[in-house]
N, C-alpha and C positions, 0 to 999 in steps of 0.2 A: 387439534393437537391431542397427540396422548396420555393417560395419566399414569401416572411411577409410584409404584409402588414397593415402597424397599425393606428388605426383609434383613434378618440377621444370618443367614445362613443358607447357602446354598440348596439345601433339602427344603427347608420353610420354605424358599421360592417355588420350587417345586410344586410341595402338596398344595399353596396357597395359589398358582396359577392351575393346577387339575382339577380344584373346587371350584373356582369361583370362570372358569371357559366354557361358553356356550361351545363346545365344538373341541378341538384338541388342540394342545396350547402350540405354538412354532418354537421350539427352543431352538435360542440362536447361542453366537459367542464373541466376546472380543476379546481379544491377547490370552483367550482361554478360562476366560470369566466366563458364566452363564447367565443368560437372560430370556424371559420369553414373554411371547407377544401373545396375545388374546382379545378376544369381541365377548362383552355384554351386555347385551341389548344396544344399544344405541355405543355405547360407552367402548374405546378401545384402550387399549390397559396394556403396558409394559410389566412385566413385576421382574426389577433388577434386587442383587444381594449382597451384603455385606461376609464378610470371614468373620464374625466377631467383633470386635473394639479396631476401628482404622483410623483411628486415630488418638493421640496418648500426649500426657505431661510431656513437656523438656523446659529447659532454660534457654531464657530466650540470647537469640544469636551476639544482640549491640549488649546485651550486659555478662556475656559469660567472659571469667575470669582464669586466669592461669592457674594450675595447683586445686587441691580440696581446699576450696575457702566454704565458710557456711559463717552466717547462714544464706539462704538464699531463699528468695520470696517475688523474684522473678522470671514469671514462667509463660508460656502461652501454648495452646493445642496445636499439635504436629501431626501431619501424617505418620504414621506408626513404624513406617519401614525407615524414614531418616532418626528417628529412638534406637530400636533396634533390628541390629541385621539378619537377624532368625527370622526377622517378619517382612521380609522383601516380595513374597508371594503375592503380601496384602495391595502393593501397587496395584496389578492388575485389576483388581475392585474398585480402585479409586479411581483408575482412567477410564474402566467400566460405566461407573455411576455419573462419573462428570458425563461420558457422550451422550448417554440418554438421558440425562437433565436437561440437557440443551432441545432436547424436544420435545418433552413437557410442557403443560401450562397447570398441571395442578398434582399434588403429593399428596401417599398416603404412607404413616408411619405402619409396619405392621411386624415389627420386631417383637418380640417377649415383653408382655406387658408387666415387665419390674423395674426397679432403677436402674440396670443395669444397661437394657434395652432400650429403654427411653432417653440413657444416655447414650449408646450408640445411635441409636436416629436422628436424638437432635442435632448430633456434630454431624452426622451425613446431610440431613435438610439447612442447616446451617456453613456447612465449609463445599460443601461442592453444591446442593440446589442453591446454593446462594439465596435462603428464604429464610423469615425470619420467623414460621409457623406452619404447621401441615396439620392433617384430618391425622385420624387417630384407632386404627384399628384395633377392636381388646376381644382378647379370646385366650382359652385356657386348654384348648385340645388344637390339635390341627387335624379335625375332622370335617367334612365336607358341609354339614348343617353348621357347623359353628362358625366356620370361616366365612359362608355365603351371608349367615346373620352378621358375623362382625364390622364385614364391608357393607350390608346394608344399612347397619347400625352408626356407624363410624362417626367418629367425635370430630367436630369443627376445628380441636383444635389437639396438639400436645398435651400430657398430663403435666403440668409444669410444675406443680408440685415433687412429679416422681422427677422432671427431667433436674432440677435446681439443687435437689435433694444427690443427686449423684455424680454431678458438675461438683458441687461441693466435700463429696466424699472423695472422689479421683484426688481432688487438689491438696485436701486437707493430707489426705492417705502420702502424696506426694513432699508435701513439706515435711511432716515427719520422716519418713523415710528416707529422701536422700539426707539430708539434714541430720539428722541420729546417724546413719551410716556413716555419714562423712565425719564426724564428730568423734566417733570410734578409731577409726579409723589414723584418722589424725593424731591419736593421742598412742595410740600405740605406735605409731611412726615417729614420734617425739621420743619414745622412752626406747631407740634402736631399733625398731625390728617393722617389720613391713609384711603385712596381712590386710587382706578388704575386708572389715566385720560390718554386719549389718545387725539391725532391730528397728521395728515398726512403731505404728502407735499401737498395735492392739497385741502385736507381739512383747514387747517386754511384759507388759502385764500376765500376759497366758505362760508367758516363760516363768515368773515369777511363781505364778500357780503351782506347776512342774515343780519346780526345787522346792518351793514352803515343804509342800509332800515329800520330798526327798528329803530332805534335813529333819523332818520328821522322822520317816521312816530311818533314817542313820543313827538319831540320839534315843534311839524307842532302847529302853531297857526289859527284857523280857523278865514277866516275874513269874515262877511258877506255884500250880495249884490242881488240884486231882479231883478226879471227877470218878465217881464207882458203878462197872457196869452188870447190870442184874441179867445172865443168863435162866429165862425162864421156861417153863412147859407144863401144860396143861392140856388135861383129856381131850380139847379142842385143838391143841396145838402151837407150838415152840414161839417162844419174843423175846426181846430185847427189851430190859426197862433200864432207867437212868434215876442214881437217887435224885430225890426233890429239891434237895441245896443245890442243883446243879454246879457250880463251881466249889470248892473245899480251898480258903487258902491257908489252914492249916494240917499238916500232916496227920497231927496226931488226931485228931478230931476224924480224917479221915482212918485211920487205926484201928480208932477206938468204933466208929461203925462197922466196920469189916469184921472185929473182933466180934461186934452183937450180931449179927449176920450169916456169918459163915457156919456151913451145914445148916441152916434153919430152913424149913418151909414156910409159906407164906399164904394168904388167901388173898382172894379181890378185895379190895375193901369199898372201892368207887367206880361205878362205870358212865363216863357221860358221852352222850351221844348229838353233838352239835352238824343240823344240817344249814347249808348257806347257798346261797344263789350267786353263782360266780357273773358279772353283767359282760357282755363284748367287748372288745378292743375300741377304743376308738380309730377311727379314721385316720393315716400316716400324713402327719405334717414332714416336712424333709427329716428334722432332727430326729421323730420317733419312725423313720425309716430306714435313717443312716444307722442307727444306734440300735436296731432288730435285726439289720443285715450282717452286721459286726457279730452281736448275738446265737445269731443263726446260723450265717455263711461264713463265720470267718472273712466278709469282705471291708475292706475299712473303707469311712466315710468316703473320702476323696474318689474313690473311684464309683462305690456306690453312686455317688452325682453322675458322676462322668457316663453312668451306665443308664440312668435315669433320666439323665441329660437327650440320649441318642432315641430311648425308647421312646420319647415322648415327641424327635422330628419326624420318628416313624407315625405316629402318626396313633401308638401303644394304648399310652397311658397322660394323662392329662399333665400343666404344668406343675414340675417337681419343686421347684424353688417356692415353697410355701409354708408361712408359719399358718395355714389352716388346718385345725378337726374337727370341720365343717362339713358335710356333703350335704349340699342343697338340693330341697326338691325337682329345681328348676333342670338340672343335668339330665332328668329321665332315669329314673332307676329303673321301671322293667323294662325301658329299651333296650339299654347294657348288658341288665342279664339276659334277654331272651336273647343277646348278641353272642355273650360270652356262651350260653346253653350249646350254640354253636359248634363250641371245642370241645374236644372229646374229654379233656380232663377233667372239665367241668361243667359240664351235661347233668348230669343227677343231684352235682348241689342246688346248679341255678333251676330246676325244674321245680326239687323242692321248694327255696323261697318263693316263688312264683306265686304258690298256693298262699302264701301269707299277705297279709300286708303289709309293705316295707319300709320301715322305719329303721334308722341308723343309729346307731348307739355314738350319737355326735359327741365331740370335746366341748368342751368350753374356747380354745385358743381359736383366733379368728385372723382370717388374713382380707383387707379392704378389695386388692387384685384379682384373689385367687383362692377358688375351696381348697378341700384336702385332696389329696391325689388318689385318682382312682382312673381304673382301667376303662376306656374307650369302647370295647367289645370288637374292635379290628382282630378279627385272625394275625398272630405273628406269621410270615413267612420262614422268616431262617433266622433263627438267633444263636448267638455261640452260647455256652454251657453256662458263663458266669450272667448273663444277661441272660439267660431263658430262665435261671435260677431267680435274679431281682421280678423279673416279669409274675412267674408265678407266687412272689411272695406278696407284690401288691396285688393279685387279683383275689389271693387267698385274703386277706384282708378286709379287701374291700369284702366280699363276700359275709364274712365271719359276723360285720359289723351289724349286719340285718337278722344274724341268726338268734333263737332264743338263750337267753342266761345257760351257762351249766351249773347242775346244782351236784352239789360235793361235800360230802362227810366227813367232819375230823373225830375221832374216837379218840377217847383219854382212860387209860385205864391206872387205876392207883392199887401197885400192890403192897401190900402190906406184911414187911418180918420184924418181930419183937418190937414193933410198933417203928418201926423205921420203914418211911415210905418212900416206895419207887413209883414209876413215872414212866409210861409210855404214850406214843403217841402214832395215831396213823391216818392220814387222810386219802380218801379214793374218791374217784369220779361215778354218781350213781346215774346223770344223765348226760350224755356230752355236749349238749347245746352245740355253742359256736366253736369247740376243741372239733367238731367233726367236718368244720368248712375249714378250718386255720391250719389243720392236717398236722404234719409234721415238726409246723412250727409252734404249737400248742405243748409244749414240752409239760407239762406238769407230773410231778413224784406222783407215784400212786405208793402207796404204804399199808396194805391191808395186813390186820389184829385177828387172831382168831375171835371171834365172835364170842363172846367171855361174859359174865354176866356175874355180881355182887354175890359176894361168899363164895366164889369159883376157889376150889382146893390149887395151889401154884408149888411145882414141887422145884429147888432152888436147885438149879445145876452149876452154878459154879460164883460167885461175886471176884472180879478185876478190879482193883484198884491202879488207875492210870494216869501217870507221869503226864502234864502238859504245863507248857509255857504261854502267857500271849503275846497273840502275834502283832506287828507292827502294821499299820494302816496299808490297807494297797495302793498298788500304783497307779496311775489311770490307765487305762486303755484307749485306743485312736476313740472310740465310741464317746467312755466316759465323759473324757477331757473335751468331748464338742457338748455334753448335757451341760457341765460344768460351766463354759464360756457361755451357754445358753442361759442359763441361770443368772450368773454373772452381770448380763446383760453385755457383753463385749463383743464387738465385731458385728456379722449381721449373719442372716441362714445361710447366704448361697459364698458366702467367706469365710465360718468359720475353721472348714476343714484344710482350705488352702493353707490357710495363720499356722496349723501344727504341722500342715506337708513340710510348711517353709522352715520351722524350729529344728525340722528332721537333717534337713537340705545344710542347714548353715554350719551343724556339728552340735547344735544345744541340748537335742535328749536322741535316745536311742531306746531300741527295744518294741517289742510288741506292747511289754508292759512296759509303759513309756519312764526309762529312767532319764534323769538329769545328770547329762557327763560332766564332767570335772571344769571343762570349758562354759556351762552352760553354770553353774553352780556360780563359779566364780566371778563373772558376769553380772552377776545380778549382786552378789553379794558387795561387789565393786562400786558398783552403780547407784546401792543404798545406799552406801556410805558417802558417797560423793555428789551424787545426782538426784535424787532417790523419786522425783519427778515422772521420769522417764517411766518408770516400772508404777506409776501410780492408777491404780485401779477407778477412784472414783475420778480423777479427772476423766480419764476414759471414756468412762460408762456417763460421765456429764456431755461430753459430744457427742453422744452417741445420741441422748435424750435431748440435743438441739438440733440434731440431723430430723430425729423423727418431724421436729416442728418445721424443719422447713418442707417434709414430706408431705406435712398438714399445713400446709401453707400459713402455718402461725409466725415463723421467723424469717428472716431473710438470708439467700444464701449468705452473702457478702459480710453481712454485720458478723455471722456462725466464725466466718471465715479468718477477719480482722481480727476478734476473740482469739482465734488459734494461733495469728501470725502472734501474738503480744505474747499470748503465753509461752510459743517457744523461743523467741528471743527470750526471757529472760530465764529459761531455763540454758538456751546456749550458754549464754552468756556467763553464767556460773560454771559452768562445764568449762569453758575456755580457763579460765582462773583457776580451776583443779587440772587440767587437761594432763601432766607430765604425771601426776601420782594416779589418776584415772587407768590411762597409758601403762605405768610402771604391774601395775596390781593385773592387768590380762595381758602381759607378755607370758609373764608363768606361763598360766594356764592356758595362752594358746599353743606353746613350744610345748609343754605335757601330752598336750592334748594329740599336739599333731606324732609328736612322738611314738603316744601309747596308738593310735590308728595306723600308721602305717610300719608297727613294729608283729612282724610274721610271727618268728619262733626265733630258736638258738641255730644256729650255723651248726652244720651235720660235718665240718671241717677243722672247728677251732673255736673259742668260747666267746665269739661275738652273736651280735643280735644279727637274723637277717632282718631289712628294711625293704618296703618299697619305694624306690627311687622315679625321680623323669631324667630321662635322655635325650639326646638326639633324635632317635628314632621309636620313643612313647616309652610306656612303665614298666619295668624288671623288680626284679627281687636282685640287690647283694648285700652280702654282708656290710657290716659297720667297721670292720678291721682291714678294709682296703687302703694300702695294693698289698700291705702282707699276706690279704686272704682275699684272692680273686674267684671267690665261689657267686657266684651268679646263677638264677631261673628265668624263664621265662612266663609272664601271664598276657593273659589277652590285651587286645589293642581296645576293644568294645566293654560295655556295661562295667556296672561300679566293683570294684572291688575292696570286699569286709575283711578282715583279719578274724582268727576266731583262734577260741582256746582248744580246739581239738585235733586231735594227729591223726594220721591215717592207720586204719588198722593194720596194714600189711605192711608198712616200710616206715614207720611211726614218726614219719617226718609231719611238716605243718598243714594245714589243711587250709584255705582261702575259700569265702563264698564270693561265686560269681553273680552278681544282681543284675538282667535287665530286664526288659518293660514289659508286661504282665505278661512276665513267666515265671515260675517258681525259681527263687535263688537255688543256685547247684552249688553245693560246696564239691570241692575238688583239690586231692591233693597236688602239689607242687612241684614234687619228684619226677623227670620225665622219664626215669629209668623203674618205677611203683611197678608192682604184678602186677595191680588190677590196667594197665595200659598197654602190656607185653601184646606183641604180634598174634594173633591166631596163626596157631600152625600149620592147620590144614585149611587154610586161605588158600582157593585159588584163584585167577586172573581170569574173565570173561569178558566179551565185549559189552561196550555200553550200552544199555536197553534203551537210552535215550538220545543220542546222536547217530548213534551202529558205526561212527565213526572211530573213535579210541577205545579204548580199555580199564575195567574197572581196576585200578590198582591199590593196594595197600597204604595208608598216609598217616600219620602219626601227629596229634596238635597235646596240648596239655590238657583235654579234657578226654585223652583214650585213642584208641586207636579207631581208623574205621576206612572204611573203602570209596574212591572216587576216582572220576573220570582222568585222563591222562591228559585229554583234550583242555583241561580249564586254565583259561578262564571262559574261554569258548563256549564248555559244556561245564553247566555246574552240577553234574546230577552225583550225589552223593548216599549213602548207605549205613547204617550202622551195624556194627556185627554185633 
């Protein structure tokens, strides 16, 4: 009989049946799952694939009850499509994996070697092989030597540490969250008004985070103080100096300098010349990848994964999900490079290291599973723009990490009028080291001083005395706010970007720079005052530190488990007893909240607000003064729609951004009568270049006018003017 090999993912079956096949694999299929069949050596090998997690929490069927009761503590693992209906796909996997179980006599896990994965294999060797244990494949690329070593290498058993460790997280993760939801929930259904709110265990805490900074940033009193700038020049040539008190927070004191100062010349009086050895980057654990691509690309964490995720079933760049800034010898570094030498981008860096010996400017942070991530040396074939862009940041990286220090200059010059001293400063790069493999993304000021030397003559062209306030703490950023829960210790690497996808999703903060809406504010502030539990950071980060032990097989899931069930009953359980003043305190704020979102602008007809509403047949704009004022728009059926504070230029009515999935939000005005939408005039009618059947004609939607077939739905072939 043959041995089964089950992967996470349809692609992972893939490359992991093209490694390890004497010959070329037979991909087969059932219900349009894929499977394939292969010979080595003696040994004949199915390698069937999971979609991901097929199987998820519910409550179980003899104890569920009518209405939002909590708490609730019992539950048992479901196939994922009877949870939910968005995942009915996943059947087909499951009727997949059970036929060829049934012809099996021995299993090999060979999912992603993290909790994650070892939690989807073990419910797949567990609910459908119906086994209580399988071998253990662990690899960190899905490259053809790594894969053939991992099956040759292959563990006797599951990592049961990793598997118990995220059996435990699923569950815990689970009682919290329906349980808080429901709880929410509930309580604002008590105080009149009917809304699904949700928070997690690792989300109220990160929420909490978000608003401290906010209520900060709201009670910051700016205080003002002046700072004086020295327009200077010399035979060498023209600089910027800053007096030496750098801040002044008396006026007059700045006055009375300006007054000793102005029209005075000045000389050098100090020149220092400080040179340093800037050392390499270390090696991208996920967080200082996610949080460089933010950086750099403008891309935020969440999808950074998502891109990192895909590069690496290609087959890219090794596993992403790693608190590693490690690269071990063992990986073969001049293999890679003389791989990567391959690509023309980076041809002449890697030919230069070559010549060296290559040692990596490692981190200290270490991951048990998995090094730091680093590029494979696979040719990409076709990658889109946002993913050839992550691609070349890891390889530049990894690269940079072998290269030598840069060493770089800071120059301090002190000049000197009627004995009141200025202050400049300028740092340049005098050798580029590793700024010359990291390219683009080596951002550093260069700032070069004329070359100036002690008792230099400095003739005073002008002193500025400059009004300023300080400023109030920033806000996080998608980046910041994952260093921060990192720090923290909250959540874990390959969740914590999902925790602020999901704050984004529920209504709690908004912005690039992540503010705390009035909804999100209130919330929490609520929730101290009544709960204050819920939002508690060190219990948190206390489960978080008995997950690890059961990852290190020091604690038990169960006992972890028990522990948690105790402490949220008696946190319900106080919640129920406040529940109607709980309830009372986020109706406000969520009728504000829903208010201020789905309020456009003012009615271009009469002095109401336009809103957007649902109907019968999906979302409009009308006004709030209906049926006296039956001014109505029209917006799309698809993607989200934001409200924003800007009008259109030409017809100065409201402007609405249109959001969906990675593409750039389109703001768009409203107006369907706006110039920027009017007809091309000298539009004419031609046949369809892609049916040759109908005629490209003229068509009008709320994002402009533009041209398509007569034939559609038949023919979609469409044009923009």
């Amino acid at each position: 009989m043959p041995e089964l090999i089950i992967t996470e993912k349809p692609k992972a079956a893939m490359m992991i049946a093209s490694a390890l096949a004497e010959g070329k694999p037979v991909k087969k299929n059932n219900e349009g799952a894929p499977f394939y069949e292969i010979k080595r050596g003696k040994n004949e090998i199915i390698v069937g694939c999971a979609v991901g997690h097929l199987f998820g929490i519910g409550e179980k069927k003899e104890k569920k009850r009518k209405g939002w009761t909590y708490p609730i503590f019992d539950i048992e693992w479901k196939p994922i499509h009877e949870i939910d209906r968005t995942a009915s796909f996943s059947k087909k996997y499951i009727n997949t994996l059970k036929l060829l179980a049934k012809e099996a006599d021995s299993f090999i896990v060979a999912t992603d070697y993290d909790i994650e994965g070892e939690t989807i294999g073990l419910n797949v060797v567990k609910y459908i092989c119906k086994q209580k244990d399988a071998k253990r494949m662990k690899f960190s690329t899905l490259t053809k030597n790594d894969l053939i070593k991992a099956y040759d290498d292959a563990s006797p058993h599951l990592d049961w540490g990793q598997a118990n460790a995220g059996v435990a997280r699923h569950e815990m993760d689970w009682y919290y969250g329906i349980n808080l939801s429901r709880a929410l929930t509930s309580s604002i259904k008590k105080a009149g008004f009917f809304k699904i709110l949700s928070i997690g265990r690792v989300q109220g805490p990160a929420l909490k985070i978000i608003v401290y900074r906010e209520n900060e940033i709201r009670a910051f009193k700016p205080q003002p103080f002046w700072v004086i700038e020295l327009k200077a020049s010399s035979e060498k040539g023209d600089f910027i100096a800053w007096h030496s008190k750098d801040k002044l927070w008396n006026k007059q004191e700045a006055d009375k300098i300006l007054d000793l100062t102005k029209g005075r010349d000045g000389k050098v009086s100090e020149v220092k010349r400080d040179e340093f050895r800037q050392a390499p980057p270390f090696p991208f654990d996920l967080t200082t990848l996610q949080t460089e691509a933010y950086r750099c690309l403008r891309i935020n964490p969440k999808e950074t994964l998502e891109i990192a995720q895909d590069l690496y079933t290609s087959g890219l760049i090794s596993y992403p999900r790693t608190s590693s800034q490690i690269l071990p010898p063992a990986i073969g570094f001049p293999s890679i490079i003389k791989a990567l030498s391959k690509q023309k981008d980076y041809s002449d860096l890697c030919k230069s290291l070559l010549k060296k010996d290559l040692k990596p400017n490692n981190g200290k942070k270490s991951d048990p599973a998995h090094p730091a991530i680093f590029p494979t040396g696979m040719p990409p074939k076709s990658l889109k723009p946002r993913s050839a862009r992550i691609y070349d940041l890891i390889v530049r990286r990894f690269l940079a990490t072998f290269a030598d220090p840069a060493v770089r200059q800071t120059m301090t010059v002190s000049v000197e009028i009627n004995s009141e001293i200025f202050e400049s400063k300028g740092t340049t790069t005098l050798e580029k080291g590793w700024h010359k493999y990291y390219g683009e993304y080596a951002k550093m000021k260069e700032e070069e001083l004329p070359n100036l030397e002690k008792n230099d003559g400095i003739k005073n062209k002008g002193i500025l005395v400059h009004d300023k306030e300080t400023q109030p703490p920033k806000r996080y950023t998608p980046a910041s706010i994952i260093r921060e829960l990192e720090k923290k210790n909250l959540g874990t690497k390959a969740t914590r970007s999902e925790v602020v996808d999901t704050l984004f999703r529920r209504g709690y903060v908004s912005g690039q720079s992540i503010e705390a809406t009035d909804l999100g504010i209130k919330t929490v502030s609520t929730l101290e005052k009544y709960c204050p539990e819920i939002m508690d950071e060190e219990l948190t980060r206390h489960f978080e530190i008995e997950m690890e032990g059961i990852l290190e097989k020091k604690k038990s899931g169960e006992n972890v488990l028990q522990e948690a069930r105790t402490v949220l009953e008696k946190i319900l359980t106080g919640f129920k007893k406040k529940e109607k003043e709980i309830g009372e305190g986020l109706v406000t704020a969520t009728k504000e909240s829903e208010e201020k979102a789905n309020t456009v602008g003012k009615c271009p007809k009469c002095s109401g607000k336009l809103m957007i509403r649902k109907g019968k047949f999906g979302r409009f704009i009308a006004c709030m003064s209906y049926p006296e004022c039956k001014t109505t728009f029209n917006i799309p059926k698809t993607g989200l729609i934001k409200v924003t504070e800007d009008t259109c230029k030409e017809c100065s009515m409201p402007v609405i951004l249109i959001i969906k999935k990675a593409k750039q939000p389109q703001p768009v005005c409203i107006n369907p009568q706006c110039p920027t939408k009017t007809i091309a005039k000298d539009f004419k009618e031609k046949p369809c270049p892609k049916c040759g059947e109908g005629t490209v004609v003229l068509k009008t939607s709320i994002y402009g006018s533009f041209s398509a077939c007569n034939k559609y739905p038949k023919c979609r072939h469409t044009e923009r003017i």
